[in-house]
Short mmCIF file of the C-alpha atoms (twelve columns), coordinates in Angstrom:
data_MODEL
# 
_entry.id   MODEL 
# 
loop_
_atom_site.group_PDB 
_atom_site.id 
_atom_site.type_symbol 
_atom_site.label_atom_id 
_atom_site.label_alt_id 
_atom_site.label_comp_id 
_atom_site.label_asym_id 
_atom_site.label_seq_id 
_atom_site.Cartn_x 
_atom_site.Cartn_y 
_atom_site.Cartn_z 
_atom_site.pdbx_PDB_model_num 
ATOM 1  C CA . UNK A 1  8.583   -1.528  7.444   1 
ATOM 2  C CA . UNK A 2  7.410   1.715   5.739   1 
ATOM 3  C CA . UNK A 3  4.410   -0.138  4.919   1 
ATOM 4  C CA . UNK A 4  3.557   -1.545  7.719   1 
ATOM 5  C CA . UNK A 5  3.702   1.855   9.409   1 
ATOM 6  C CA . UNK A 6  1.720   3.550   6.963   1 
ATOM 7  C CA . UNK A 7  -0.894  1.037   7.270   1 
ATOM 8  C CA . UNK A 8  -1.146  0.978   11.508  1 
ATOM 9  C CA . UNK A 9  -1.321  4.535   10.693  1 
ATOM 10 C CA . UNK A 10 -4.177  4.679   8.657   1 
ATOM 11 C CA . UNK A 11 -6.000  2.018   10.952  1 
ATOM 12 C CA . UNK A 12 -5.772  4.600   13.271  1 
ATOM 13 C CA . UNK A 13 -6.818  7.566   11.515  1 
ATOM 14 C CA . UNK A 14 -9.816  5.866   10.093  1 
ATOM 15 C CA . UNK A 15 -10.813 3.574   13.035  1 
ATOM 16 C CA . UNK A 16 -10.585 7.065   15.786  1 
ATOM 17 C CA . UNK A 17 -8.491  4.791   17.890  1 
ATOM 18 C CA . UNK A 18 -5.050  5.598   19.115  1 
ATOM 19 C CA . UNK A 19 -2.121  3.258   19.464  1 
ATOM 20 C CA . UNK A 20 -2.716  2.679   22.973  1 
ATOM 21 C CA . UNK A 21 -6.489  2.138   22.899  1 
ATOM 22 C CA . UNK A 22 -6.413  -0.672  19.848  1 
ATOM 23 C CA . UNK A 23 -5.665  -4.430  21.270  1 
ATOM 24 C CA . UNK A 24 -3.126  -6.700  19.443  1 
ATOM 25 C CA . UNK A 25 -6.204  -9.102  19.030  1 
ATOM 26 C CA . UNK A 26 -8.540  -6.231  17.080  1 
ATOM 27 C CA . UNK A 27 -4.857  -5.160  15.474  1 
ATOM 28 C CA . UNK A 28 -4.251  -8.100  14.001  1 
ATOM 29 C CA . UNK A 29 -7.971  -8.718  12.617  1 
ATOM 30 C CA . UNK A 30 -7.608  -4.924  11.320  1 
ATOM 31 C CA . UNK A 31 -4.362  -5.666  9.707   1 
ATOM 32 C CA . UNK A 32 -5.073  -9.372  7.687   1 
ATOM 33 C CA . UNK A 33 -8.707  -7.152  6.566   1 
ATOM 34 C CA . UNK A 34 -6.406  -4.945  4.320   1 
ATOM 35 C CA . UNK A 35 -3.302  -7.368  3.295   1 
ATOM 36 C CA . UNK A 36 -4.573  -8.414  -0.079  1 
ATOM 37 C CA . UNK A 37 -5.917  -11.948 -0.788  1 
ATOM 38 C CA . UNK A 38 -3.887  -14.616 -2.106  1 
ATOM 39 C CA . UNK A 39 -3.555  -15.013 -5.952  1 
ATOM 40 C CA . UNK A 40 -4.577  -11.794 -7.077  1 
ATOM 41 C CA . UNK A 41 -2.914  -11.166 -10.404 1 
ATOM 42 C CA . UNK A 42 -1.971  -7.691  -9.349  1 
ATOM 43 C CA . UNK A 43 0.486   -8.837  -6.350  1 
ATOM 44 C CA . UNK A 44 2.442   -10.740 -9.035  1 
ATOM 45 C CA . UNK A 45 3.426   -7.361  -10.683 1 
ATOM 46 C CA . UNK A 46 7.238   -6.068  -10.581 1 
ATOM 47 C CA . UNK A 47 5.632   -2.781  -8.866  1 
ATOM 48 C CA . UNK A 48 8.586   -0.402  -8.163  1 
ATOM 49 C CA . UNK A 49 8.104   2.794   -6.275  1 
ATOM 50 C CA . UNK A 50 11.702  4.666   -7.885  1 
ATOM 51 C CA . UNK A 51 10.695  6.624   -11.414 1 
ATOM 52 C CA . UNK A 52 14.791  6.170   -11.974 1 
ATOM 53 C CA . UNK A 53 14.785  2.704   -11.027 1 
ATOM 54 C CA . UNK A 54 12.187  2.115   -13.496 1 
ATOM 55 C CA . UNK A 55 13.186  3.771   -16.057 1 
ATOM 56 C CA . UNK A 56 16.094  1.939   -16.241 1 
ATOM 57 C CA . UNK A 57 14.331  -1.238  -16.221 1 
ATOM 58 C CA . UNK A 58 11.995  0.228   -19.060 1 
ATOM 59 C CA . UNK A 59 15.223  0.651   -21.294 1 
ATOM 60 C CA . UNK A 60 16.507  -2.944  -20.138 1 
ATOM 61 C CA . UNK A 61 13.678  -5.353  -20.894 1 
ATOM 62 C CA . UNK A 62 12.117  -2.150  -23.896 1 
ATOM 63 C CA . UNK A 63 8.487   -2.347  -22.075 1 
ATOM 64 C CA . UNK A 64 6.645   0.684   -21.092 1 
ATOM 65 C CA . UNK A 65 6.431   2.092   -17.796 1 
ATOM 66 C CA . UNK A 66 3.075   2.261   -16.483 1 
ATOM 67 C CA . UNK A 67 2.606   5.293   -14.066 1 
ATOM 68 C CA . UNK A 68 -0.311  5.149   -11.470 1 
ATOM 69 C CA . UNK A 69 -0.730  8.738   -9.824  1 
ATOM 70 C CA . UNK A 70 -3.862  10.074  -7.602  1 
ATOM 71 C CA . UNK A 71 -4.405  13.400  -6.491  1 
ATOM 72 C CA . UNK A 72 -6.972  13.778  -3.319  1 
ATOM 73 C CA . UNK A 73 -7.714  12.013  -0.083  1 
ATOM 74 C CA . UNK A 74 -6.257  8.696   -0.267  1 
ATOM 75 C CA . UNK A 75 -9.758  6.577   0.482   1 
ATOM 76 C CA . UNK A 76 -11.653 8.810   -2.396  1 
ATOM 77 C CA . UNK A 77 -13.272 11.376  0.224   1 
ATOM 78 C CA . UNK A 78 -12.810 14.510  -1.409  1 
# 
């Protein structure tokens, strides 16, 4: 749910459309344009979200964790 929300959300900050001036038809074409495509290696990944979490899965299976940060505008404009 968190995702979904954060994605309608940037729709909306990067299309200048608010909620109630986007139809479900132009929604829905928005939305499958950013779901990623089928197969990609990537989407196949364990991904967790909780430092804790993995760290304790680190210890469990002895693999590294690998930590993705980003500082800046989340689309690169900085």
């Amino acid at each position: 749910m968190i995702k979904f929300l954060c994605t309608l959300s940037m729709l909306c900050l990067t299309t200048g459309v608010g909620l109630n001036q986007i139809s479900e038809e132009r929604f829905q074409t928005l939305m499958s344009t950013v779901q990623p495509a089928a197969g990609q290696k990537w989407t196949s990944v364990g991904w967790l979200t909780s430092l804790v979490e993995a760290q304790h899965r680190s210890v469990d299976t002895g693999k590294p964790i690998f930590i993705w940060a980003m500082d800046g505008h989340p689309i690169g404009c900085v």
